[in-house]
N, C-alpha and C positions, 0 to 999 in steps of 0.2 A: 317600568323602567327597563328597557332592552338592554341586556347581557352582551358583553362583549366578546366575538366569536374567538374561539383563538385562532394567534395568531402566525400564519402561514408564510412561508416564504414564497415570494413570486417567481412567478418562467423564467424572470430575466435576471432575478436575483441564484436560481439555481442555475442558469447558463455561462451566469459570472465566475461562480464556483467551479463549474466546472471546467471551464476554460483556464481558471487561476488553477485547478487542480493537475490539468492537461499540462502546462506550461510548465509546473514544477518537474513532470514524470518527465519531460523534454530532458528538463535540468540532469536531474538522478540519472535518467538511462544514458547520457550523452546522444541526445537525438535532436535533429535540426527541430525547435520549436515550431518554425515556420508548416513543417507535415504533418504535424501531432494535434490536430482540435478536438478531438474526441476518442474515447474507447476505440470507438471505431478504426480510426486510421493507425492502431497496434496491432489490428488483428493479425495483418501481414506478416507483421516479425515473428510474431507468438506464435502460430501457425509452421513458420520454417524456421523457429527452432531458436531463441539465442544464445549468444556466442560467451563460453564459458567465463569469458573474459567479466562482460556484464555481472554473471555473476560475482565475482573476483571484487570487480569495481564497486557492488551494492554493498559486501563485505564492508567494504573499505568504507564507505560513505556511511552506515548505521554502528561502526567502532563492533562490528561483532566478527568472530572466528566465524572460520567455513564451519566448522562442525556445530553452531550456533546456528547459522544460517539455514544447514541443510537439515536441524530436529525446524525451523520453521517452515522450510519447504516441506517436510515430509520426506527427503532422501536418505538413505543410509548413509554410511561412509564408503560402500565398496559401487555403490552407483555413482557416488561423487569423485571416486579415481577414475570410476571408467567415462564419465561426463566430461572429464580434466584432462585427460588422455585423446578423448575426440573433439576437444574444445568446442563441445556441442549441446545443448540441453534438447530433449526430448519437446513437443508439442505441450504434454500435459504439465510437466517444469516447469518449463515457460509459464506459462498461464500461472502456475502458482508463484513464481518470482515476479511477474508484471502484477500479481493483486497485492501482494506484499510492500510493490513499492508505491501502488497505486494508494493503500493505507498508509504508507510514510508521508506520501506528496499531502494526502489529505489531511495527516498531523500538522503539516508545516505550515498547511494555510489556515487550517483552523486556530492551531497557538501562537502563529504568527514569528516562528524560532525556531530552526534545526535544534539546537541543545533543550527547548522544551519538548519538541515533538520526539526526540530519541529517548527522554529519560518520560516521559507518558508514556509511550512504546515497552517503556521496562517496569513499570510500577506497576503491583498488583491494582485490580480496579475492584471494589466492591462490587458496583453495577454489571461487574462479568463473573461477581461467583468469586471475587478473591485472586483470580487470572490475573496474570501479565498478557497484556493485551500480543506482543509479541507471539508468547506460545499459542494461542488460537491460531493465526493463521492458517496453518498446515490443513484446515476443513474450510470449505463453503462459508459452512455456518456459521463457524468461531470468526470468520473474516466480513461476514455481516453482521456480527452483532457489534465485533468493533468502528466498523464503521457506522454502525445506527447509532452507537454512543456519540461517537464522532459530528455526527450531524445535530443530534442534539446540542452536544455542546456547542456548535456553531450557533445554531439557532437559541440560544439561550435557554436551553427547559432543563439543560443539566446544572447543578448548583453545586 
């Protein structure tokens, strides 16, 4: 009797995703949807830097303090006067503020609810070690593992 393989998601079932994922970071960052289909078409912003304001306004969309914000970027508070002062975020900020909300966009489509996806974003998770999945972000790593949880839960293997 043949075993059945498991089971995978398709190209187009992950291209879906990621376009549904694309679409939300439009939403959050306030960026014309219509130029946003991929990672790819952010490089540009992330690259020249966004504008403190974005910052400001991701605050505001996740109900957390700047000082919340910049232990999940990794900022101090005296990089986060002088980031506020030049209404400027550096190349590497950037990148860490667009994975941050690239994690949020990806909550939203996987639970299918801002008020679910922010209060997952804040509850510890067993499968990260007892973490709030928030406080990871600031590494690489802690921002892949939340999103491989993330995936799974989409794809059904998290219970």
């Amino acid at each position: 009797m043949p075993t059945s393989a498991p089971r995978h998601p398709s190209l187009s079932q992950e291209r879906t995703l990621e376009k549904t994922v694309s679409n939300e970071i439009s939403k959050i960052m306030h960026l014309n949807p219509k130029a946003i289909h991929s990672e790819m078409d952010m490089l540009p912003h992330i690259r020249a830097g966004l504008s403190f304001k974005k910052l400001t306004d991701i605050c505001h969309e996740l109900k957390l303090t700047q000082q919340d914000l910049s232990r999940s970027l990794g900022l101090n508070t005296r990089t986060l006067a002088r980031r506020k002062k030049e209404q400027k975020l550096d190349t590497q900020e950037s990148d860490r503020l667009y994975r941050l909300v690239s994690i949020y966009a990806l909550a939203i489509v996987v639970l299918e609810n801002k008020d679910f996806a922010l209060n997952w974003l804040s509850t510890p998770k067993t499968l990260l070690g007892g973490e709030i999945p928030l406080s990871l972000l600031d590494t690489e790593v802690g921002s892949r593992e939340v999103e491989k949880l993330l995936n799974r839960i989409e794809h059904g293997i998290y219970s």
